[in-house]
FILUM-28774 format. One record per residue: residue number from 1; residue in one letter; x, y, z of N, C-alpha, C in turn. Coordinates in nm, 4 decimals, padded with zeros to 6 digits, always signed. Layout:
N
   num   residuo        nxx        nyy        nzz       caxx       cayy       cazz        cxx        cyy        czz
   NUM         A          X          Y          Z          X          Y          Z          X          Y          Z
...
***
This chain:
130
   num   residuo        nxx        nyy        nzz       caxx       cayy       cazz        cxx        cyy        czz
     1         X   +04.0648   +02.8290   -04.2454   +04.1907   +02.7973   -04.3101   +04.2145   +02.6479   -04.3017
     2         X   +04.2454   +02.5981   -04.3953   +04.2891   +02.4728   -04.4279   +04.4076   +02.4291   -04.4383
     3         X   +04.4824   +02.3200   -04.3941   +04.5911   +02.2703   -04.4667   +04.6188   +02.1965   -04.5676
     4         X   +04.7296   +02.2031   -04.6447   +04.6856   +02.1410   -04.7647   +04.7546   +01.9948   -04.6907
     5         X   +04.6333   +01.9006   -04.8107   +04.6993   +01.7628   -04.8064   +04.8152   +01.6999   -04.7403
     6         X   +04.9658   +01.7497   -04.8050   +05.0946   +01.7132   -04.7994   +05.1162   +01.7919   -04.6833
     7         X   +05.1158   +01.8790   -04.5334   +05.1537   +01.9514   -04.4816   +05.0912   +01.8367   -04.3292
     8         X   +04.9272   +01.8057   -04.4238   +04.8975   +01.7018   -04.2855   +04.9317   +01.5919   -04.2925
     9         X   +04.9369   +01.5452   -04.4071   +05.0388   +01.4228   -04.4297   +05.1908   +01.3848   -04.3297
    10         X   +05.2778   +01.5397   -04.3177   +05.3506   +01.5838   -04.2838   +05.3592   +01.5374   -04.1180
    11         X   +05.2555   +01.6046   -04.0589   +05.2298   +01.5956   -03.9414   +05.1435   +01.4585   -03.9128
    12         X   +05.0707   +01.4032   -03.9570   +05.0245   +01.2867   -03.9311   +05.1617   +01.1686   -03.9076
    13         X   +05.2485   +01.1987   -04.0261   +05.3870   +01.0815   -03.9983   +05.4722   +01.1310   -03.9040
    14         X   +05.4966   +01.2652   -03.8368   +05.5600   +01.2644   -03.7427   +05.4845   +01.2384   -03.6143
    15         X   +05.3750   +01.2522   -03.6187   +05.2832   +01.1626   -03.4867   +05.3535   +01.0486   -03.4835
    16         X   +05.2762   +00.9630   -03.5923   +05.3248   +00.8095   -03.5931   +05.4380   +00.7706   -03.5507
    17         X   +05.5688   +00.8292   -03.6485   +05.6605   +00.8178   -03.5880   +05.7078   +00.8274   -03.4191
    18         X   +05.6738   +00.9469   -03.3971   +05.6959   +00.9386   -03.2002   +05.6386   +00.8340   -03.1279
    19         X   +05.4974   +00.8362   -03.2025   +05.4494   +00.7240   -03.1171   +05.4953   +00.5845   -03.1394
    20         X   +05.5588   +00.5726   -03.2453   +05.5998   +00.4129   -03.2601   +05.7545   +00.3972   -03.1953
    21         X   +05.8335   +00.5262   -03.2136   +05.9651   +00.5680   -03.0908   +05.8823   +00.4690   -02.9490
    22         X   +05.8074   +00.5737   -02.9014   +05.7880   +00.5465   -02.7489   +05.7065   +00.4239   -02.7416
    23         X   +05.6339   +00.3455   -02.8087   +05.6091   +00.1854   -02.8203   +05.7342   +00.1059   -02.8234
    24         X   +05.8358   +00.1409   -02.8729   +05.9436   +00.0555   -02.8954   +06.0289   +00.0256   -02.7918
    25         X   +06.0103   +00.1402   -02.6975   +06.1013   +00.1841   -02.5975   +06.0771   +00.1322   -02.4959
    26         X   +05.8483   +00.1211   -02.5042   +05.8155   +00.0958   -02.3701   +05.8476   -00.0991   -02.3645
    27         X   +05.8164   -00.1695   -02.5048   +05.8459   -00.3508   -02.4834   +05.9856   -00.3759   -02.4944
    28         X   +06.0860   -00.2732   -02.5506   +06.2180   -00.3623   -02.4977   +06.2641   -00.3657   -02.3649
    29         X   +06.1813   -00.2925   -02.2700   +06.2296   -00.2755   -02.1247   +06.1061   -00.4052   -02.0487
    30         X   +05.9741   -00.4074   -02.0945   +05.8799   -00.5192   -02.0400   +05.9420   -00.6714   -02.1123
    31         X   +05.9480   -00.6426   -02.2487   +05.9743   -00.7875   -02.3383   +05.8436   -00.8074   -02.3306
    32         X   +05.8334   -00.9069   -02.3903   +05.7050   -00.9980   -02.4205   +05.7160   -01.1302   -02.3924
    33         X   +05.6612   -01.1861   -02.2684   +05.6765   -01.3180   -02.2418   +05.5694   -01.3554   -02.2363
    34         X   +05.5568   -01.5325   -02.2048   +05.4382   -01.5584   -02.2511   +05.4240   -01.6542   -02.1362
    35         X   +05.3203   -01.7296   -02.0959   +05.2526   -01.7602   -01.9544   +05.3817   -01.8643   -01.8973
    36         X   +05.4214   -01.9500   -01.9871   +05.5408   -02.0391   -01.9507   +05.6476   -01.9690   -01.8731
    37         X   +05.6899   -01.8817   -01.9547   +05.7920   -01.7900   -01.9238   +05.8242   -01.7396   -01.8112
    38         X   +05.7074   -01.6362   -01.7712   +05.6457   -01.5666   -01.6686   +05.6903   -01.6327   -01.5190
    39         X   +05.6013   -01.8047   -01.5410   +05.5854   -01.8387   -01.4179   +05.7287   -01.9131   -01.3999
    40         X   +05.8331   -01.9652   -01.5058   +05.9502   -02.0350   -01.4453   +06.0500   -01.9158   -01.3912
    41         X   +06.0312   -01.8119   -01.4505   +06.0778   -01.6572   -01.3805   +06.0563   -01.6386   -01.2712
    42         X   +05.9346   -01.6173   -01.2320   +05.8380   -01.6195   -01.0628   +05.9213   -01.7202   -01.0048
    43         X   +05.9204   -01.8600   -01.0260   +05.9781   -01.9531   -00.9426   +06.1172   -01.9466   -00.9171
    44         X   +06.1673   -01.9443   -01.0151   +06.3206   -01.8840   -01.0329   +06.3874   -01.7798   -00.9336
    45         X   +06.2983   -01.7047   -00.9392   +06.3159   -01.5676   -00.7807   +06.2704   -01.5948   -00.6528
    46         X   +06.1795   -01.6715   -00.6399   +06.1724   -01.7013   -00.4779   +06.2623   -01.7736   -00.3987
    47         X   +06.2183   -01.8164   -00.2860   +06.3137   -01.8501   -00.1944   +06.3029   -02.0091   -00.2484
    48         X   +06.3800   -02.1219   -00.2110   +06.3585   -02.2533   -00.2296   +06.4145   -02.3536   -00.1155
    49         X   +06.3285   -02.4230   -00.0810   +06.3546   -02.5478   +00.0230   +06.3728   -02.6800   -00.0618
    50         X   +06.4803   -02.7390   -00.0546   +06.5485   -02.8415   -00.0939   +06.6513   -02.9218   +00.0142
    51         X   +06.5518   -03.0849   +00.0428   +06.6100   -03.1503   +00.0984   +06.7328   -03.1900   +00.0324
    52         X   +06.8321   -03.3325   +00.1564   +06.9349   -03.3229   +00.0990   +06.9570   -03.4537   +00.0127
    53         X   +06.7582   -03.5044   +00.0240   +06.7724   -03.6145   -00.0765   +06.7638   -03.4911   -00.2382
    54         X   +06.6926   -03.4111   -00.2313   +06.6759   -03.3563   -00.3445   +06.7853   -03.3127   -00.4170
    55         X   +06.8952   -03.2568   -00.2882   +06.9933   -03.2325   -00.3365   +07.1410   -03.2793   -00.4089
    56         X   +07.1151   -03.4645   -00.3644   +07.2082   -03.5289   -00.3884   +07.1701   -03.5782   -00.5644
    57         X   +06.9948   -03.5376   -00.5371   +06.9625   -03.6154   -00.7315   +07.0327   -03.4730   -00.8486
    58         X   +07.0087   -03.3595   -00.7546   +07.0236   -03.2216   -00.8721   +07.1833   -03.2163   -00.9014
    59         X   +07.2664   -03.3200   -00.7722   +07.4224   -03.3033   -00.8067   +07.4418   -03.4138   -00.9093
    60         X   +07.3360   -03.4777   -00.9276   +07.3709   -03.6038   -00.9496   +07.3389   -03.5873   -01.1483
    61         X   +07.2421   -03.4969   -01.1732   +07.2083   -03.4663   -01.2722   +07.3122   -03.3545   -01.3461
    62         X   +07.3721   -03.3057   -01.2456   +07.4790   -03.2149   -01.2895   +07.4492   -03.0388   -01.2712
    63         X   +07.3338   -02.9871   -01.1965   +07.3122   -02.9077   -01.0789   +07.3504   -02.8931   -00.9637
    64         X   +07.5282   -02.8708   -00.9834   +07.5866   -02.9021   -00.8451   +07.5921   -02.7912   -00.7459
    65         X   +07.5485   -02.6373   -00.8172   +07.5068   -02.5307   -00.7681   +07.4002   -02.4757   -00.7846
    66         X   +07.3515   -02.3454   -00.6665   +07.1903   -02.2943   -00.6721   +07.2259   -02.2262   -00.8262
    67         X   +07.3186   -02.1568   -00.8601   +07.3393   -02.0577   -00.9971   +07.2684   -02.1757   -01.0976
    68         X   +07.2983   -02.2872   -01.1061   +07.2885   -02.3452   -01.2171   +07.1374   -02.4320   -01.2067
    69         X   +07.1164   -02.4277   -01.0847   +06.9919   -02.4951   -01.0892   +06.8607   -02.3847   -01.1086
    70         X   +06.9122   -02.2358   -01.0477   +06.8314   -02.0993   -01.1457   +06.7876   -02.1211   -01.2406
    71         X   +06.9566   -02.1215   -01.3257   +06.9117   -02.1292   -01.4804   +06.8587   -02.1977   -01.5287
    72         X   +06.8801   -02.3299   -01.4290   +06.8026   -02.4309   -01.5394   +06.6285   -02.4274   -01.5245
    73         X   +06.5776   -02.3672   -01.3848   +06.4772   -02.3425   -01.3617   +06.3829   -02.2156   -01.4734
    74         X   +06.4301   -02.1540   -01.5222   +06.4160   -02.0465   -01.5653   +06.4127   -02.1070   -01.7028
    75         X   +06.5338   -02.1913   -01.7568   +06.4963   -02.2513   -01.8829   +06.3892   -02.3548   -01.9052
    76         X   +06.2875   -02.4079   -01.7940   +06.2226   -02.5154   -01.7915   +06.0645   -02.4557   -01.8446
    77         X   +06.0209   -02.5993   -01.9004   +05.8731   -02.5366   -01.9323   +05.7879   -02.6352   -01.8774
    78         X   +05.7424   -02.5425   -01.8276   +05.5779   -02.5703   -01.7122   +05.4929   -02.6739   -01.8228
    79         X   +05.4757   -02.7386   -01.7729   +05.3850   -02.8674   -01.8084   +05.2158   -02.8197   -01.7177
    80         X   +05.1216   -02.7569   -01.7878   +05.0629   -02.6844   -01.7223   +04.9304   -02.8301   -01.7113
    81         X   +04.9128   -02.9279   -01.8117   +04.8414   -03.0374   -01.8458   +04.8798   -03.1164   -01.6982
    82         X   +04.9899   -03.1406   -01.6316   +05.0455   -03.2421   -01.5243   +05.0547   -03.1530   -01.4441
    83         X   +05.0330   -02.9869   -01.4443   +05.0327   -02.9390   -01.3383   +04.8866   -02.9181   -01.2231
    84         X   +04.9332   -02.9308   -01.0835   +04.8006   -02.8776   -01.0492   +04.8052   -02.7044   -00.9592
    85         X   +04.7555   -02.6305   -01.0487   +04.8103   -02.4611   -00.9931   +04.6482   -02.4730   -00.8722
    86         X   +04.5663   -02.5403   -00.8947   +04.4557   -02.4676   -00.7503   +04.4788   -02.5543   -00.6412
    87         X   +04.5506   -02.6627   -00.6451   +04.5750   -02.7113   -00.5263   +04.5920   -02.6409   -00.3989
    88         X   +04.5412   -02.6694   -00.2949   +04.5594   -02.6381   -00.1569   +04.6447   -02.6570   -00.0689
    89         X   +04.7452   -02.6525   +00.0011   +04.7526   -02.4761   +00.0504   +04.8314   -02.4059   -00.0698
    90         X   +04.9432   -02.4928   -00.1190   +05.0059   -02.4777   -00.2385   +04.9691   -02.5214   -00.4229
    91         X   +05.0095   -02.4642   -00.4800   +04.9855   -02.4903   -00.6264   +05.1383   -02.5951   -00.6396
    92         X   +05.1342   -02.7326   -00.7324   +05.2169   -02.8231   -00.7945   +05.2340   -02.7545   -00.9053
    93         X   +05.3335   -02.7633   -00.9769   +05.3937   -02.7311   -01.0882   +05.4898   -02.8625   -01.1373
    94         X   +05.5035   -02.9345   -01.2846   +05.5696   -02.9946   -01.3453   +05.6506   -02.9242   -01.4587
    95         X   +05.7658   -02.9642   -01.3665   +05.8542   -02.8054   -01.4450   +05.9445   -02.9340   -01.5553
    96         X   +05.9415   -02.9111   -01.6815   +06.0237   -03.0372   -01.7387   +06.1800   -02.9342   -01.8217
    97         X   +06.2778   -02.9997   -01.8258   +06.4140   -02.9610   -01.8477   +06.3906   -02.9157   -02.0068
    98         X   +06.4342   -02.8268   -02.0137   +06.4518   -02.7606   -02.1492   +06.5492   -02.8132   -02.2617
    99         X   +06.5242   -02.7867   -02.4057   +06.6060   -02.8246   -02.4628   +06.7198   -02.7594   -02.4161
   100         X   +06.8316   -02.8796   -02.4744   +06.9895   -02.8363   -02.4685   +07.0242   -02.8338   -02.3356
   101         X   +06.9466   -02.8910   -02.2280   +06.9734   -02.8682   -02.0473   +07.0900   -03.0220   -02.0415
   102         X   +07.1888   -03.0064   -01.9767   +07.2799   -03.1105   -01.9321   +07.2190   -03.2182   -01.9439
   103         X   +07.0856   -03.2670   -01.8354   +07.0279   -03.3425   -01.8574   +06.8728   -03.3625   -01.8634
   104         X   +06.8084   -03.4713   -01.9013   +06.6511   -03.4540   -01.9011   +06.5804   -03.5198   -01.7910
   105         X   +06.5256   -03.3870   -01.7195   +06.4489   -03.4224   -01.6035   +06.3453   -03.3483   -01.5984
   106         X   +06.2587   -03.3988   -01.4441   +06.1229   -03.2851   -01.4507   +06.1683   -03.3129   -01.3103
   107         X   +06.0746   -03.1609   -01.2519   +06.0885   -03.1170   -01.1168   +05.9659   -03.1311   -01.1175
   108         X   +05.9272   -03.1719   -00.9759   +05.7709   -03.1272   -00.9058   +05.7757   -03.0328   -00.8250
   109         X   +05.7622   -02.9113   -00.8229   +05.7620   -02.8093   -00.7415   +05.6444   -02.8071   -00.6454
   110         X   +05.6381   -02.7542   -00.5209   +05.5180   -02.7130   -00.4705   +05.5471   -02.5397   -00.4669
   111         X   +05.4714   -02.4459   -00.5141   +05.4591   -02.2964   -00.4972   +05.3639   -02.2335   -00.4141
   112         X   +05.4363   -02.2327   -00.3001   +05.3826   -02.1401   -00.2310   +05.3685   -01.9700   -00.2066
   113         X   +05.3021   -01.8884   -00.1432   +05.3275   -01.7260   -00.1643   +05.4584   -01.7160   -00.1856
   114         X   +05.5301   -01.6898   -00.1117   +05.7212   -01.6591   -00.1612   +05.8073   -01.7880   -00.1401
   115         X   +05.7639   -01.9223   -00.1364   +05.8664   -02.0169   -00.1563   +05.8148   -02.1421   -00.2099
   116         X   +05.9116   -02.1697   -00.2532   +05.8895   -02.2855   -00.3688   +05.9349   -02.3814   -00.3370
   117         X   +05.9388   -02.5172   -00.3323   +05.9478   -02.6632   -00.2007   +05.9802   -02.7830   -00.3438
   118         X   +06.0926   -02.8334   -00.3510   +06.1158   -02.9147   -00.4572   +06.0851   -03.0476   -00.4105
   119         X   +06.0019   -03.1148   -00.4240   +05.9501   -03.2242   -00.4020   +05.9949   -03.3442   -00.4575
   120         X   +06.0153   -03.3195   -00.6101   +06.0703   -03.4348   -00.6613   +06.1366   -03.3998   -00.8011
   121         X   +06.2759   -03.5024   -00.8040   +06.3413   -03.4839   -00.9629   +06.3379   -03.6175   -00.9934
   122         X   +06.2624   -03.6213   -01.1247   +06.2642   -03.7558   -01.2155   +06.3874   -03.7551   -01.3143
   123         X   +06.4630   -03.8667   -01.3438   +06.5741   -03.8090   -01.4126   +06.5941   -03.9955   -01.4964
   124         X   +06.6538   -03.9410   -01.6047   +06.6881   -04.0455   -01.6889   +06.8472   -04.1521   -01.6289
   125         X   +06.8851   -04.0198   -01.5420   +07.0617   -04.0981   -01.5296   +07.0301   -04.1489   -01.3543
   126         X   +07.0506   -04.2749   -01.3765   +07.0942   -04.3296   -01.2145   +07.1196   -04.3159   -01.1416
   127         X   +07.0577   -04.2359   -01.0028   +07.1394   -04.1679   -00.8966   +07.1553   -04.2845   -00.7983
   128         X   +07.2396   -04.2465   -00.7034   +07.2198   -04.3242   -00.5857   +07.2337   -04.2335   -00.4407
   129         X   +07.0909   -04.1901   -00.4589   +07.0661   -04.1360   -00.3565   +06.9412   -04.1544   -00.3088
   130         X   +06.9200   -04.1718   -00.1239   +06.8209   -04.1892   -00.0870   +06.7672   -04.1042   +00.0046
***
């Protein structure tokens, strides 16, 4: 016994259909990010050591809280060309300020297993901090 044409037709598009349901379902919960993304995310969640020279340039840039220096971490894109990720014991990262960020700077991160060590902020506006 056979089916006709239009009956498997039938059933072939309700396959598809489910299966393109449960594809849809499974990337709006992953998203799709892409290697930049990924790693200012990673950094973004660990723990962070910041002296209180570091801290007087990130107030000074207008990061006067950890909330805002998150976000701005999270909005930054990895300069992967100025970065060095095999360095020893830690990987460097040149994290540079995203469009539309308060102001334009780059971070030098050091990344270690769960903490991340801010080494240095280059910044266009004049701090006076030492």
């Amino acid at each position: 016994m056979s089916m006709p044409f239009k009956q498997r037709l039938k059933f072939y598009g309700f396959g598809f259909a489910l299966g393109l349901v449960i594809l849809i379902s499974i990337l709006n919960k992953k998203g799709c990010a892409g290697l930049n993304e990924r790693k200012a995310q990673e950094l973004a969640l660990q723990v962070w050591k910041i002296s209180d020279a570091q801290r007087c340039k990130l107030n000074c840039i207008g990061l006067t809280t950890d909330t805002l220096f998150m976000k701005a971490v999270r909005d930054c894109y990895v300069n992967y060309d100025k970065s060095e990720i095999h360095a020893d014991p830690c990987g460097t990262y040149v994290l540079e300020g995203g469009k539309g960020a308060v102001a334009t700077f780059t971070l030098l991160v050091a990344d270690c297993q769960n903490t991340s060590e801010l080494q240095d902020i280059v910044t266009s506006r004049a701090c006076d901090c030492k």
